[in-house]
Structure formats: structure tokens, C-alpha cells
N, C-alpha and C positions, 0 to 999 in steps of 0.2 A: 239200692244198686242190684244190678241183677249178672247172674253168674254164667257166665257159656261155660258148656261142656260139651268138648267135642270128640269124635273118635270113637263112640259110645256101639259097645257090639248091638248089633239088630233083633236079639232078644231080650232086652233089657224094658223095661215097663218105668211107670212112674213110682210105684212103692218101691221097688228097687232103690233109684236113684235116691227118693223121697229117705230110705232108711239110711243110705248112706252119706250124706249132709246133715243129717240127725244129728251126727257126732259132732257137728261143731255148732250148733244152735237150733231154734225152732226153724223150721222148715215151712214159708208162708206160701209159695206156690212150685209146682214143678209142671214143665211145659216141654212137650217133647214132640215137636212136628213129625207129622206123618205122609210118605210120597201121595201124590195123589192117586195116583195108575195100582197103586198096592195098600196092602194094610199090613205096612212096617211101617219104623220108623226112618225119620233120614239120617240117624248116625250122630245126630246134636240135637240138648237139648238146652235149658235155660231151668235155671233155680234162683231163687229170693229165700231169705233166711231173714231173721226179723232184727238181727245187730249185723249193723254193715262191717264192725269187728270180728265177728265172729265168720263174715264172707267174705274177710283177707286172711283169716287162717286155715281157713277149708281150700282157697286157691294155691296159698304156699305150698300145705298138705298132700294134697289131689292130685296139681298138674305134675304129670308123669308118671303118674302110680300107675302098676297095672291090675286091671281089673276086668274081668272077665274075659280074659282074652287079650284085651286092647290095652292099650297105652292110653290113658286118657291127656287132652288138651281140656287146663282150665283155667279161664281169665274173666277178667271183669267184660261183660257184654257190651261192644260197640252199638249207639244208635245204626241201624238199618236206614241209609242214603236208598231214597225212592226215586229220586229226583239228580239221576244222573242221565249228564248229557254228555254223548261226545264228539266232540268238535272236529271240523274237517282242517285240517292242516293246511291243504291244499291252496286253500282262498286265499 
């Protein structure tokens, strides 16, 4: 399962986030998209920790802590719908 974190202040890096999910197991990837037009981040990012246990204690923990500034938002990651259409009412 993989973890959204969202809210995340725009100097924060992946060892950052990487040290901070530490605390609640290994740490198997941290992934933090970046704008395209800038070299920041976009404010969320996504973590994977290797006991899916151990990445429903770090969400109870986390979401609404604050940290660096922000408030963080943290929940289990929805699959990304590619593949929306929207329909004209009209017809």
C-alpha cells in the first residue's frame, strides 16, 4: 500500500520525509513529484514502508500533525483515474 502525504511545506526533500516514516517501519520508497515549469516540489508526496501495519500507524500518527510549518494530510493513496470522461448532459 502506498501512503499520500499531502500539505507538505516546499522545502522539504525525500530524506526529510524518508527520516520521518522511519519511526514507524522501514522506509521502501519515498516519491515526491516535482512542478514542471520549477524545481520544487508540488506540496505531496507518496511513501511505501515494508508492513502495511506499520502504514496504518504512521497515517493514524501523522495525519494532522504539524510539521514544518504545515498541517500535514495523510491517507492511504487512491489509484490515479487516467481515464475520465465527462459526459454532456445535454444530449
Amino acid at each position: 500500500m502506498t501512503i499520500y502525504v499531502g500539505n507538505l511545506s516546499y522545502d522539504v526533500t525525500e530524506e526529510d520525509v524518508k527520516e520521518v516514516f522511519a519511526e514507524y517501519g522501514e522506509v521502501t520508497r519515498v516519491s515526491l513529484p516535482r512542478e514542471a515549469d520549477a524545481d520544487r516540489i508540488r506540496g505531496f508526496g507518496f511513501v511505501d514502508l515494508k508492513s502495511s501495519d506499520n502504514e496504518d500507524s504512521a497515517i493514524e500518527e501523522l495525519d494532522g500533525a504539524e510539521w514544518m510549518g504545515r498541517t500535514l494530510r495523510v491517507n492511504k493513496a487512491r489509484p490515479r483515474n487516467t481515464n475520465k470522461r465527462w459526459e454532456d448532459s445535454s444530449s
